[in-house]
C-alpha positions as CSV (number, residue, x, y, z in Angstrom):
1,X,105.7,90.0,103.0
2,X,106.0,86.3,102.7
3,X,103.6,83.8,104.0
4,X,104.6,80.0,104.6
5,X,102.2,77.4,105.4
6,X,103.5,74.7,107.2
7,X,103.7,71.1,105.7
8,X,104.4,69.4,108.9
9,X,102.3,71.0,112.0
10,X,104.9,72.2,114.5
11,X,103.4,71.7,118.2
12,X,103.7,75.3,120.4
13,X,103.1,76.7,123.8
14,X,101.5,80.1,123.9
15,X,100.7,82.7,126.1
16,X,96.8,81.0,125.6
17,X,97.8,77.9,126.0
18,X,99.3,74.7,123.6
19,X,98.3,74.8,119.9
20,X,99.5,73.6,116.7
21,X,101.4,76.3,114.7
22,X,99.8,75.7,110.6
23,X,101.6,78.6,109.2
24,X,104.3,81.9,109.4
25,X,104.2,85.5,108.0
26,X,107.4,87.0,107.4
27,X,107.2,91.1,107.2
28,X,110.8,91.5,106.3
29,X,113.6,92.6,109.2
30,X,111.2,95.4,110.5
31,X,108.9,93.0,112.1
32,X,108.7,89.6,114.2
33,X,107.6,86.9,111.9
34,X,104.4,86.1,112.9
35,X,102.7,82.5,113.5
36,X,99.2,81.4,112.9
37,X,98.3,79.1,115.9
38,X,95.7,76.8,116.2
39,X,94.5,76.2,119.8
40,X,94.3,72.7,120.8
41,X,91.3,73.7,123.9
42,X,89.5,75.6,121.4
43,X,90.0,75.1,117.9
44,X,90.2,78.8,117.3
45,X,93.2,80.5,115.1
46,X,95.1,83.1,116.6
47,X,98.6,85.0,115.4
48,X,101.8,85.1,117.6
49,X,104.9,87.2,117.2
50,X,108.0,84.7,117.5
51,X,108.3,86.0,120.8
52,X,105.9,84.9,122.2
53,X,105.7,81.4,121.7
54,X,107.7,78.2,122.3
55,X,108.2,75.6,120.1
56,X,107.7,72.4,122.4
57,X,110.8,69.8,122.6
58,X,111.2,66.5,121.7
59,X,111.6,64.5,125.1
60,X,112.9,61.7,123.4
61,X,116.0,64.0,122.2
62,X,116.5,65.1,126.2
63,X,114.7,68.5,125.0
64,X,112.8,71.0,128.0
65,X,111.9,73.8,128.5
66,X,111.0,76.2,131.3
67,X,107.5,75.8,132.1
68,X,107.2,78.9,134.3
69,X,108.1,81.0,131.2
70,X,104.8,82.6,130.4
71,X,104.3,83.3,134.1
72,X,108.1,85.4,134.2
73,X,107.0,87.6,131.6
């Protein structure tokens, strides 16, 4: 297992809603790595597999992404 804490916050949409991801928890190739989420609404820390988040774009770069995601699953 390997745990990373983030240096720079990386901004994520969840199935929750948006939130700031502050850290990772690899469990080797058996696993999804798992994220630790803050939610932005709440404050409260929840964990994410890498599926089920998205890591929001920078518009300034021309990045989107499919905002109906969550609701296709």
């Amino acid at each position: 297992m390997h745990i990373h804490e983030l240096n720079n916050v990386i901004y994520v949409e969840t199935p929750l809603g948006y939130g700031k991801a502050i850290a990772w928890i690899d469990y080797g190739s058996e696993l999804n790595t798992v994220w630790k989420v803050v939610l932005h609404d709440s404050g409260i820390v929840r964990n994410f597999y890498d599926t089920d988040i998205i890591v929001l774009p920078n518009k300034m770069d021309g990045g989107s992404y499919d905002k109906n995601y969550f609701k296709n699953k």
